[in-house]
TIKOL-608318 format. One line per 4 residues: number of its first residue (from 1); their letters; for each residue x, y, z of N, C-alpha, C. Coordinates in steps of 0.05 Angstrom, whole numbers, always signed. Layout:
residues N
NUM	a	X/Y/Z/X/Y/Z/X/Y/Z  ... $
END
This chain:
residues 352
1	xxxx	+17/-24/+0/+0/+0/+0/+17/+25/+0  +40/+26/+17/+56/+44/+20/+66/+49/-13  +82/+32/-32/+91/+33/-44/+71/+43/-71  +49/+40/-75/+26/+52/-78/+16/+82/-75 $
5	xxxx	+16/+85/-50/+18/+112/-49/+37/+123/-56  +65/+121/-48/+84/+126/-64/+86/+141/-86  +67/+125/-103/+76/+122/-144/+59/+135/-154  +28/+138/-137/+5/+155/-153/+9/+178/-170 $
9	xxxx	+5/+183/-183/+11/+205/-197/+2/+233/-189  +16/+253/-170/+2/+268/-167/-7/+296/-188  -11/+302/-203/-16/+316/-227/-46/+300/-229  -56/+270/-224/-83/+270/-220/-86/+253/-201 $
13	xxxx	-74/+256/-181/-82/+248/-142/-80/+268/-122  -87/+275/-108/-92/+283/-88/-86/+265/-57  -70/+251/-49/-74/+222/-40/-70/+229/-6  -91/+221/+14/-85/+213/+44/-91/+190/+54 $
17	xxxx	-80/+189/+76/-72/+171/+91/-92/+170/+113  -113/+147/+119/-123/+141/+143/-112/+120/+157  -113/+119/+182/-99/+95/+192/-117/+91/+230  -115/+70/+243/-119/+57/+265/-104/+71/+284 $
21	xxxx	-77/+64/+281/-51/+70/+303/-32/+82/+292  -23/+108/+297/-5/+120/+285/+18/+113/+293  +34/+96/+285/+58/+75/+299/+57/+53/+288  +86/+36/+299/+95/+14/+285/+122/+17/+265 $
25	xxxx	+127/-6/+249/+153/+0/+229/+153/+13/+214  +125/+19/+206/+124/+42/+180/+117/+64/+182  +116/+69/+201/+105/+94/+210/+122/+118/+188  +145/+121/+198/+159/+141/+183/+151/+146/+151 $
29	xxxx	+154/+111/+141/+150/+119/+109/+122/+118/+110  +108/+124/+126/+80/+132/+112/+72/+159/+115  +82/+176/+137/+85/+197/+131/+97/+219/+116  +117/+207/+106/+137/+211/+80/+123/+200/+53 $
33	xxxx	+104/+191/+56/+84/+188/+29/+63/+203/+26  +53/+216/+47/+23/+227/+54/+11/+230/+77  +0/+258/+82/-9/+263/+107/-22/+240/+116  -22/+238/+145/-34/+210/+159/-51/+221/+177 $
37	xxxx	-70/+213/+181/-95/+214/+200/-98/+187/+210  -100/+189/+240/-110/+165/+252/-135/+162/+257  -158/+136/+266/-184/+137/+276/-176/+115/+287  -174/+128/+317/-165/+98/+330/-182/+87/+336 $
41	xxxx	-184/+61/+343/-208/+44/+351/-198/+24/+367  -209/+7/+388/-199/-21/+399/-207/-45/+398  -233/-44/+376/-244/-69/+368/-276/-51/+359  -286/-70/+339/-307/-53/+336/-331/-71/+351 $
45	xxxx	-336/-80/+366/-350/-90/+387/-356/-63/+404  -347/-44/+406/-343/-24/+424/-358/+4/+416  -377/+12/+442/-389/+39/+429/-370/+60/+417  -349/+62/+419/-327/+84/+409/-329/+84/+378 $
49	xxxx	-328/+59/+374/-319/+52/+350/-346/+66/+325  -361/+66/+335/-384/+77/+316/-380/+106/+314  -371/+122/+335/-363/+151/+339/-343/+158/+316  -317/+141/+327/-296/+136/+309/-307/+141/+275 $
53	xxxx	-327/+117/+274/-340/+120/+238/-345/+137/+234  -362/+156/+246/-378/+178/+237/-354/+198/+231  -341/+201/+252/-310/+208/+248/-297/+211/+220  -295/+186/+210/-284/+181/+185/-304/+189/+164 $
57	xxxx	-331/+187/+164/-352/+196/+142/-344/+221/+146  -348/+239/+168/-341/+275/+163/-316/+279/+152  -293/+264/+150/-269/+271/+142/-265/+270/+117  -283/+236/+108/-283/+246/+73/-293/+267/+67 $
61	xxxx	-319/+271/+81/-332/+297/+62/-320/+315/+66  -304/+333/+90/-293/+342/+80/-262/+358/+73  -262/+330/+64/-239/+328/+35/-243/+317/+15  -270/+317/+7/-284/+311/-14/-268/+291/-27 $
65	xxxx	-270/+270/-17/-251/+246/-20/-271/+228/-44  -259/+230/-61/-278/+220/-80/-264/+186/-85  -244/+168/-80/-236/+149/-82/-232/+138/-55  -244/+113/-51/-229/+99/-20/-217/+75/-28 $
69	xxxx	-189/+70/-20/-186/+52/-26/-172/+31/-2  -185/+11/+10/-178/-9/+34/-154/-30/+28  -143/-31/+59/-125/-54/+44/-123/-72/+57  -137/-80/+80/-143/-106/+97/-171/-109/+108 $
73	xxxx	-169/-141/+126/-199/-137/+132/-207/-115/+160  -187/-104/+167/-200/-89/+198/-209/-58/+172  -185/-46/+159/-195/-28/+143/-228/-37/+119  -227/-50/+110/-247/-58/+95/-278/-58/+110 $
77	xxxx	-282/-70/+135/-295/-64/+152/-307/-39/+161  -290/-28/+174/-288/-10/+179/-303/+24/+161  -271/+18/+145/-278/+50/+123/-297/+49/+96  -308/+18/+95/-326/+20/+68/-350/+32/+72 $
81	xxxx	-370/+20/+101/-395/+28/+101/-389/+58/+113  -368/+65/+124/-376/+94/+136/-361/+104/+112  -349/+103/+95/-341/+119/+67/-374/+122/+49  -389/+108/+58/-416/+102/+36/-429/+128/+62 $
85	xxxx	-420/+124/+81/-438/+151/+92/-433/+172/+88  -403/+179/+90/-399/+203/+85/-403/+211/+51  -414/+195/+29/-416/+199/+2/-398/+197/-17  -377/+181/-9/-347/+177/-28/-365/+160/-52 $
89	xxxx	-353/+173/-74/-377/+158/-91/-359/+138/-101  -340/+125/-99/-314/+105/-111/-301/+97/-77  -312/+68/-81/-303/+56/-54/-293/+28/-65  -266/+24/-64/-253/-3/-69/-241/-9/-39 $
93	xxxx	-250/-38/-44/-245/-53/-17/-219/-76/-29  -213/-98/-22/-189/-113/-16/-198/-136/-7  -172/-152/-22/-171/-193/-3/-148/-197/-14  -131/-201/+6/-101/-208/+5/-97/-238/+19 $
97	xxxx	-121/-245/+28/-123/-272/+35/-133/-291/+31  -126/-314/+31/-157/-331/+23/-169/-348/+52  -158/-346/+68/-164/-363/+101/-156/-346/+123  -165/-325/+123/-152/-302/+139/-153/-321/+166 $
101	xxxx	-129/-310/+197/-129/-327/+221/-150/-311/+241  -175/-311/+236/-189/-286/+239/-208/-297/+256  -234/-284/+269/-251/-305/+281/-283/-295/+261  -300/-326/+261/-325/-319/+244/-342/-294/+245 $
105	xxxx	-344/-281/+272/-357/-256/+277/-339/-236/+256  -307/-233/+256/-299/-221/+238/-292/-220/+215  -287/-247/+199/-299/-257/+176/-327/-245/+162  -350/-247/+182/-377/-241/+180/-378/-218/+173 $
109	xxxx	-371/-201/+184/-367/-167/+184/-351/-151/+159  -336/-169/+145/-311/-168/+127/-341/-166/+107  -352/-190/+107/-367/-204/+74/-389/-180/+79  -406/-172/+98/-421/-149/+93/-412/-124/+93 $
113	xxxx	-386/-117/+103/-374/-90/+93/-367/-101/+58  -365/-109/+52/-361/-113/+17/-382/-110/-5  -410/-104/+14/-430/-105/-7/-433/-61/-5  -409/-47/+11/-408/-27/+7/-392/-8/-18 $
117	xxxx	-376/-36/-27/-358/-31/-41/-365/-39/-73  -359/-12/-92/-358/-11/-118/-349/-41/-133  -322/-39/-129/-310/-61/-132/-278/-71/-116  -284/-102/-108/-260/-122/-85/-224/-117/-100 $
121	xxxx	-218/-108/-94/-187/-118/-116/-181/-140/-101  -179/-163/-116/-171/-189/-105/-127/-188/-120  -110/-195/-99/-86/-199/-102/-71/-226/-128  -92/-243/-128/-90/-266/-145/-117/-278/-157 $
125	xxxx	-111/-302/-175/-136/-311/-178/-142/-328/-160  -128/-333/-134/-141/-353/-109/-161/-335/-92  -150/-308/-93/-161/-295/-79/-191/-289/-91  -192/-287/-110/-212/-275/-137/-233/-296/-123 $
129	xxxx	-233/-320/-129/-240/-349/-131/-255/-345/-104  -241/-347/-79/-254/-337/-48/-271/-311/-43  -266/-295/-57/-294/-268/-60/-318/-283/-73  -318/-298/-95/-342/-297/-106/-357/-322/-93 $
133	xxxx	-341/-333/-80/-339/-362/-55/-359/-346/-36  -346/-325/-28/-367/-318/-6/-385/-291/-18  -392/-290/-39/-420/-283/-48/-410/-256/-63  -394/-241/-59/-374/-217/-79/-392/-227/-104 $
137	xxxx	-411/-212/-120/-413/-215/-149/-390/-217/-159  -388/-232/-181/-353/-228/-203/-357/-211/-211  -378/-192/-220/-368/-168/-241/-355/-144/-213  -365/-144/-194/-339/-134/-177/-325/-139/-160 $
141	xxxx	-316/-152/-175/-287/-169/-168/-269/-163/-192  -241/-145/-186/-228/-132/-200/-192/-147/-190  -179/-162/-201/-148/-166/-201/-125/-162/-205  -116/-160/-192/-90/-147/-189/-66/-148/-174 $
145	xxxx	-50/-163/-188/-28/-179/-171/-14/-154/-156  +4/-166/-128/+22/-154/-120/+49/-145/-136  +63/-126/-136/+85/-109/-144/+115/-119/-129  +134/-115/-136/+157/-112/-127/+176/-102/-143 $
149	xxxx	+188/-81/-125/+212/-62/-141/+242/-90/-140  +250/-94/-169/+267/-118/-169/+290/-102/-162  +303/-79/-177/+317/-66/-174/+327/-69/-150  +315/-67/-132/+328/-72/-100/+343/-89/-95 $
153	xxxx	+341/-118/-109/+345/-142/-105/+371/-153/-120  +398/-153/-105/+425/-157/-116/+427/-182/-143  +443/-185/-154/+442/-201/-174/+459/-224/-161  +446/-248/-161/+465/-267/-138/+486/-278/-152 $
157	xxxx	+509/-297/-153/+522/-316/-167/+505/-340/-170  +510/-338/-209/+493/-368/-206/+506/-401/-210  +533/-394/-197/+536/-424/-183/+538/-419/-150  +527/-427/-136/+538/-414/-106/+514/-447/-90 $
161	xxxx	+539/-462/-78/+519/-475/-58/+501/-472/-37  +487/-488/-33/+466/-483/-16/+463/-479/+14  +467/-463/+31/+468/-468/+58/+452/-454/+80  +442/-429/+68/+425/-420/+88/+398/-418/+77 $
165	xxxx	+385/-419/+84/+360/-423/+78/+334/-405/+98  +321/-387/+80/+317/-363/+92/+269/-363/+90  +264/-364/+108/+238/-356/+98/+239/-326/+114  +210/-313/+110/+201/-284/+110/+171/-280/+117 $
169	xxxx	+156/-291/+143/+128/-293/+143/+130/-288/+176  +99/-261/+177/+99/-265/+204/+91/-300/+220  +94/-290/+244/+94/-321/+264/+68/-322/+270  +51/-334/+250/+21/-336/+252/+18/-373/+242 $
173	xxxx	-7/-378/+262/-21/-407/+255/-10/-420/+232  -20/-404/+209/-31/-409/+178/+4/-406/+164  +28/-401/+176/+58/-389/+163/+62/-421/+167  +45/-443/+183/+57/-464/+183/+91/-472/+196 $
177	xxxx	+105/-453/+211/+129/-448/+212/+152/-477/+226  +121/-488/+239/+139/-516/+252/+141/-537/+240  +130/-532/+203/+130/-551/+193/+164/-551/+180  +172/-529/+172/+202/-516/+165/+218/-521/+189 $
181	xxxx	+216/-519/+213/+231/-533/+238/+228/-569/+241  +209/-584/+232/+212/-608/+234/+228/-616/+207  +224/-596/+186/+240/-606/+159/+264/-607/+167  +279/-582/+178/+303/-577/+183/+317/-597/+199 $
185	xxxx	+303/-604/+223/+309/-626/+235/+324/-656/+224  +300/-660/+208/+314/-675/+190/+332/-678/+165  +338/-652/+159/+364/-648/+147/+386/-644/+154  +392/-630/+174/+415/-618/+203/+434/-646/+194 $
189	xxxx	+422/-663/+206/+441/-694/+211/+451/-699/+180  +436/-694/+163/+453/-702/+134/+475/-680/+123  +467/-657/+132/+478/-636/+115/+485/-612/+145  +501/-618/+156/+513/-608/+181/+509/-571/+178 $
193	xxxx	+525/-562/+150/+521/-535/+155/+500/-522/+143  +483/-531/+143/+461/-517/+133/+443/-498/+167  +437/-479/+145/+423/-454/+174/+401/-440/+160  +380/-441/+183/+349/-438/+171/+348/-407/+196 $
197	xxxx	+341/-388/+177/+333/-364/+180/+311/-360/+182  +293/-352/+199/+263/-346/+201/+262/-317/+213  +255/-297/+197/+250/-275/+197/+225/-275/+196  +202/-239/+207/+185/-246/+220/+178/-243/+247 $
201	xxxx	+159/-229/+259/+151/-238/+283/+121/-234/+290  +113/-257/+316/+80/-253/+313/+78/-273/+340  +58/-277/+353/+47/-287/+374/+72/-313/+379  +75/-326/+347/+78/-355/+359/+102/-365/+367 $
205	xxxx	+118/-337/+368/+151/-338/+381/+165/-356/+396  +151/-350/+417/+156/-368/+433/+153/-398/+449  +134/-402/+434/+124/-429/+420/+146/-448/+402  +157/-430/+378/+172/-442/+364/+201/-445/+362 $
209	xxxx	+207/-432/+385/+235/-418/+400/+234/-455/+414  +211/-455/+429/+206/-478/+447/+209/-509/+431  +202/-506/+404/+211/-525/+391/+233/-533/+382  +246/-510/+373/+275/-508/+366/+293/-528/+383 $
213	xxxx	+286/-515/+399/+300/-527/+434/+305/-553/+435  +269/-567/+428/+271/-584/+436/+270/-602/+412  +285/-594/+391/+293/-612/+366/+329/-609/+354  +331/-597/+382/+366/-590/+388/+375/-575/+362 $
217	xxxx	+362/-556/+355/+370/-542/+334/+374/-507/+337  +379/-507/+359/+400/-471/+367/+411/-469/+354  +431/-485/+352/+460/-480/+333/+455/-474/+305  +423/-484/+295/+427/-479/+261/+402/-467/+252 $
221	xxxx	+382/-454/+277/+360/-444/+276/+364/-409/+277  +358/-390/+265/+360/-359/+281/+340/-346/+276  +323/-339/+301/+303/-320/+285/+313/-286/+292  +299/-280/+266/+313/-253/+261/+297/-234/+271 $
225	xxxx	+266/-237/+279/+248/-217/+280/+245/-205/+258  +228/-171/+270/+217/-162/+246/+239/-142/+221  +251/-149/+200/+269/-143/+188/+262/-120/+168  +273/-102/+166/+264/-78/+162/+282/-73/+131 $
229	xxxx	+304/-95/+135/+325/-96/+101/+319/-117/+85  +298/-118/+68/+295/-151/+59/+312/-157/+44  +329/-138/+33/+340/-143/+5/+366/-152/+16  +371/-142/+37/+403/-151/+47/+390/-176/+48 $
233	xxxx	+378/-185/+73/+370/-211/+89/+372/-233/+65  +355/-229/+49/+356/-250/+19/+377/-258/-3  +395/-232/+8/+425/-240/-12/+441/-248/+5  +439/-246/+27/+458/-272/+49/+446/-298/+50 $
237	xxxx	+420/-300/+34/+402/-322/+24/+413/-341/+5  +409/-368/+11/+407/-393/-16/+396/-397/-22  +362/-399/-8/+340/-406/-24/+318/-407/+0  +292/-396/-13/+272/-393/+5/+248/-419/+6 $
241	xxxx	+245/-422/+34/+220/-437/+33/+194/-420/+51  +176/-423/+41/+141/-420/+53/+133/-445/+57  +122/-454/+79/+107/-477/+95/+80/-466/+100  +63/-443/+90/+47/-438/+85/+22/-463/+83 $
245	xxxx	-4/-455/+106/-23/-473/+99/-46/-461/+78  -39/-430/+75/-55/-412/+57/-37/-390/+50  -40/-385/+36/-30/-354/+13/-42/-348/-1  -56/-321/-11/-64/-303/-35/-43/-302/-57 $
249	xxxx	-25/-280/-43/+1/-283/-67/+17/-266/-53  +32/-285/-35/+58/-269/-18/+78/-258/-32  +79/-233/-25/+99/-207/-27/+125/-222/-24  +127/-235/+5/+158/-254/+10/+161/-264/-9 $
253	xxxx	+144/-284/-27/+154/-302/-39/+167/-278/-69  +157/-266/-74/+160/-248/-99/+184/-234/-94  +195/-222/-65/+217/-214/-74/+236/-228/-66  +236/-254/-63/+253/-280/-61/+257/-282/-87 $
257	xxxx	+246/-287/-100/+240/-282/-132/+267/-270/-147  +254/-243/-135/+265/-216/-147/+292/-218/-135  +300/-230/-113/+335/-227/-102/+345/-261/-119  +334/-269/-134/+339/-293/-154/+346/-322/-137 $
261	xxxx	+330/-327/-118/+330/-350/-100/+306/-375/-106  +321/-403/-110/+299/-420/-120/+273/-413/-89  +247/-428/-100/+230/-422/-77/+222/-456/-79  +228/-456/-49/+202/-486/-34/+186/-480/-23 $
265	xxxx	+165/-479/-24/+134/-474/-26/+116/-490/-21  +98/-486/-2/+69/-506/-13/+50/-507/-40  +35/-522/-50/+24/-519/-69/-5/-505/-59  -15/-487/-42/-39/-476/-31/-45/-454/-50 $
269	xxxx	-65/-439/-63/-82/-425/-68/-60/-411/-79  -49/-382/-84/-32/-366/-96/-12/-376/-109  -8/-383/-88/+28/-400/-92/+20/-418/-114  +4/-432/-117/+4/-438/-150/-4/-424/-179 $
273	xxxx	-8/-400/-175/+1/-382/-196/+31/-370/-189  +28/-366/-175/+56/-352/-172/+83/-367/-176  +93/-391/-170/+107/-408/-171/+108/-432/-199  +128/-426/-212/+120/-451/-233/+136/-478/-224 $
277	xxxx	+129/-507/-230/+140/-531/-216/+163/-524/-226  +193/-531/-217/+217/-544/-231/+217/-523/-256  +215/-495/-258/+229/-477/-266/+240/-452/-246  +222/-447/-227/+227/-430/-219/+232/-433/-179 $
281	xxxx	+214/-463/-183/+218/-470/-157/+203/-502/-150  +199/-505/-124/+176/-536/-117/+169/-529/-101  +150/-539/-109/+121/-549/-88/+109/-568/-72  +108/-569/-56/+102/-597/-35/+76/-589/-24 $
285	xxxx	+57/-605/-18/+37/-609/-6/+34/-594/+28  +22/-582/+35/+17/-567/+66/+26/-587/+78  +26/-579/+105/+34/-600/+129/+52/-621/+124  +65/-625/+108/+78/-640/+97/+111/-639/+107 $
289	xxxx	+129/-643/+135/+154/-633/+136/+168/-654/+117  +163/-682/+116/+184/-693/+98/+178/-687/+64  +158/-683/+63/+162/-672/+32/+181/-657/+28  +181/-633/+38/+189/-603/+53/+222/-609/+50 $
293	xxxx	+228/-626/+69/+250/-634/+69/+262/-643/+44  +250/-665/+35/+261/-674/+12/+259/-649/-11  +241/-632/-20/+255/-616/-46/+273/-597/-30  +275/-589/-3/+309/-577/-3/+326/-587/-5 $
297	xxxx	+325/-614/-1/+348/-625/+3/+358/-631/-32  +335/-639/-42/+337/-637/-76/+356/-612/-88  +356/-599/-77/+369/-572/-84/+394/-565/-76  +398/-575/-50/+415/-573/-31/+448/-588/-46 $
301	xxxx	+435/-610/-54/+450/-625/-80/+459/-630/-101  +440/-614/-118/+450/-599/-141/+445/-578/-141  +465/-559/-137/+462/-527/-134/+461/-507/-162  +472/-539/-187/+469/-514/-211/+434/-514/-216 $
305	xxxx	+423/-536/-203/+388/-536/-209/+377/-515/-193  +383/-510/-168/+380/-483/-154/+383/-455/-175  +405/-460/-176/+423/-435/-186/+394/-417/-218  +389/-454/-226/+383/-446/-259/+345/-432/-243 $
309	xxxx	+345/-447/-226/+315/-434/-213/+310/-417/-214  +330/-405/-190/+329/-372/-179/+333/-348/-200  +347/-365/-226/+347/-342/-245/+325/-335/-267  +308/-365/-267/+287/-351/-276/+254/-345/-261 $
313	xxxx	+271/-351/-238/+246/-339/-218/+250/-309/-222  +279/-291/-211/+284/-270/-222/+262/-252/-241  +284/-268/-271/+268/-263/-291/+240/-254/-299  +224/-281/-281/+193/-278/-281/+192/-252/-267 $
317	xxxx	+196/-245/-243/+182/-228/-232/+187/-197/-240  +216/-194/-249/+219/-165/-273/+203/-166/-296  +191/-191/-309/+182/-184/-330/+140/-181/-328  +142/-195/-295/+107/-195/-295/+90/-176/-275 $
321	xxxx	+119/-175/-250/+110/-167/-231/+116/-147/-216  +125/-114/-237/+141/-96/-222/+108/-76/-211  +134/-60/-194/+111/-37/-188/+96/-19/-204  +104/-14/-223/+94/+5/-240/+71/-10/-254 $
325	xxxx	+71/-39/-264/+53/-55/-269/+28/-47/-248  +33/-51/-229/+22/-49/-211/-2/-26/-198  +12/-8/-196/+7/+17/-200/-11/+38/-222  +2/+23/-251/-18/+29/-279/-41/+23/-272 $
329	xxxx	-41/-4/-254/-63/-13/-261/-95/-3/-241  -79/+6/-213/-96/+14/-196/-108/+43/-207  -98/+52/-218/-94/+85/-236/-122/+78/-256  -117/+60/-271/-128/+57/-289/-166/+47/-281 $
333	xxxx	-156/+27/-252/-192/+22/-239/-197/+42/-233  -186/+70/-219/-188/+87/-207/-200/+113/-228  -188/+107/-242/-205/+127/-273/-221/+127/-283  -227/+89/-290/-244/+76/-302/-275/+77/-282 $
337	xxxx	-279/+74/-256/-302/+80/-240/-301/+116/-241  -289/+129/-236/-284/+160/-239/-304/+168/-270  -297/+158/-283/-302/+164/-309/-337/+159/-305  -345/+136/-298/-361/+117/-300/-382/+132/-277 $
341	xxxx	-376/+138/-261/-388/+149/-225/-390/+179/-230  -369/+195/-239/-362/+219/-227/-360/+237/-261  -369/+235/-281/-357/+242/-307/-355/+273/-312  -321/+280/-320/-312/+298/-317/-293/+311/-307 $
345	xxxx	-292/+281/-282/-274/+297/-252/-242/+284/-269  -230/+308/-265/-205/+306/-273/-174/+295/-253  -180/+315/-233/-163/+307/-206/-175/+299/-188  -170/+284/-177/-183/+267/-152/-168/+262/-118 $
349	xxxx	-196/+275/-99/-186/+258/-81/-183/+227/-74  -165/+224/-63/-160/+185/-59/-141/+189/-27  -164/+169/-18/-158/+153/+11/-154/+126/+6  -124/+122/+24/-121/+94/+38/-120/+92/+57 $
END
């Protein structure tokens, strides 16, 4: 989203920033993209929280915010039906997930804040697939893959063996993360220096710290927390895995991609568009640690099959998946309802 706001064009944007909590890792660059307004809230169970809305309806109007655009389910909730109050006549909502770790009351709340919205931008076609799953008409339902600036991402050597092995997912249920600690387990003993990087952080820390422990793997386990340099972290990288029990279309995996690293992967929902078999990476089945194991270790062993991976994983993602792709394209829904809703309007307000 950040990188998004970023790129809009302002000659025809106008673009601010609403937000929950003014804080966190990004704080800085989001103020360095666009004024930020907070509407804090602490759950919307809570009489505040309706105050808060009305809140946000007077703010579009006035800033005659003629575009809303959401980028999760607490925002989607939230800013669609009170953007329909305050009269934003262009309200795009979001699904970056397809099994959010969420509970059914908020699930529930997600699928009826969506009947506020013009049209869903779904991140993939898994995601696409799960909107119209839960009742989203398809004609609005609008796609649009995620972006990544490749440029960032060093050009690796492509003979270089295999030894550290890096994933990039917060520490949630669904990241699957102890399925990549029982893999590892069983590689450690065959392949002594191998070292699994888990960057990332989230509830299940210390849970999997607890596993580590007790699969005697300190010595070849590190978690890095929340990493703020991906592009370094991934070129001290050999190759990435996701143990993922669900994905839309992870960002990690794309600029794993983009820093030219084979990917081991599950075969779940995104990740099979995004990933091609035995060109660009493998796929193993969820829950699965010895699958898991076995295509690293596949790799681990012949490093020029790695090597030939990661380069046209690369490849793929400069040639399908940059930002500006990306960006054209939100410009372009953003015109196309403008045109369609609003005919005439040349410059536009736009909220995220």
């Amino acid at each position: 989203m950040i990188e998004l706001v970023e790129r809009l064009d302002r000659n025809r944007f106008d673009v601010h920033l609403a937000c929950f909590h003014d804080e966190g890792a990004w704080r800085s660059r989001a103020h360095a993209a666009a004024p930020v307004t907070p509407f804090t809230i602490r759950g919307f169970a809570r009489p505040a929280t309706m105050a808060r809305a009305a809140g946000f309806a007077s703010w579009c109007r006035s800033r005659r915010i003629r575009v809303l655009q959401t980028c999760d389910l607490y925002a989607n909730t939230f800013a669609l039906p009170a953007a329909a109050l305050g009269g934003v006549p262009i309200r795009i909502g979001s699904r970056r997930e397809i099994r959010p770790d969420k509970s059914p009351a908020q699930l529930g709340l997600q699928r009826q804040s969506y009947r506020f919205a013009h049209k869903v931008v779904a991140n993939s076609a898994a995601a696409a697939r799960q909107l119209v799953r839960e009742g989203v008409p398809s004609r609005r339902v609008h796609q649009i893959a995620n972006g990544v600036n490749a440029g960032r991402f060093a050009q690796r050597s492509s003979r270089r063996e295999i030894r550290t092995v890096v994933t990039v997912a917060n520490l949630r249920q669904e990241k699957a993360h102890e399925v990549l600690i029982i893999a590892a387990a069983r590689l450690v003993p065959h392949h002594p220096y191998l070292r699994f990087v888990i960057a990332g952080d989230g509830p299940r820390r210390a849970e999997l710290e607890r596993l580590v422990d007790a699969r005697g793997l300190r010595e070849h386990v590190t978690f890095a927390g929340h990493c703020d340099d991906v592009p370094a972290l991934l070129a001290d990288a050999d190759l990435f895995a996701l143990p993922s029990r669900s994905e839309a279309f992870p960002n990690a995996v794309m600029e794993a991609m983009a820093a030219g690293l084979p990917i081991v992967a599950t075969a779940v929902d995104g990740l099979l568009d995004l990933v091609e078999p035995h060109r660009t990476g493998v796929l193993v089945p969820p829950d699965a640690p010895d699958a898991l194991a076995d295509a690293i270790e596949s790799l681990v062993v012949v490093p020029e099959r790695a090597a030939a991976m990661g380069m046209a994983a690369r490849e793929t993602v400069r040639a399908r998946y940059s930002f500006e792709r990306m960006v054209s394209a939100f410009e372009s829904l953003y015109a196309a309802e403008l045109d369609a809703r609003c005919p005439g309007a040349r410059a536009f307000g736009t909220a995220a």
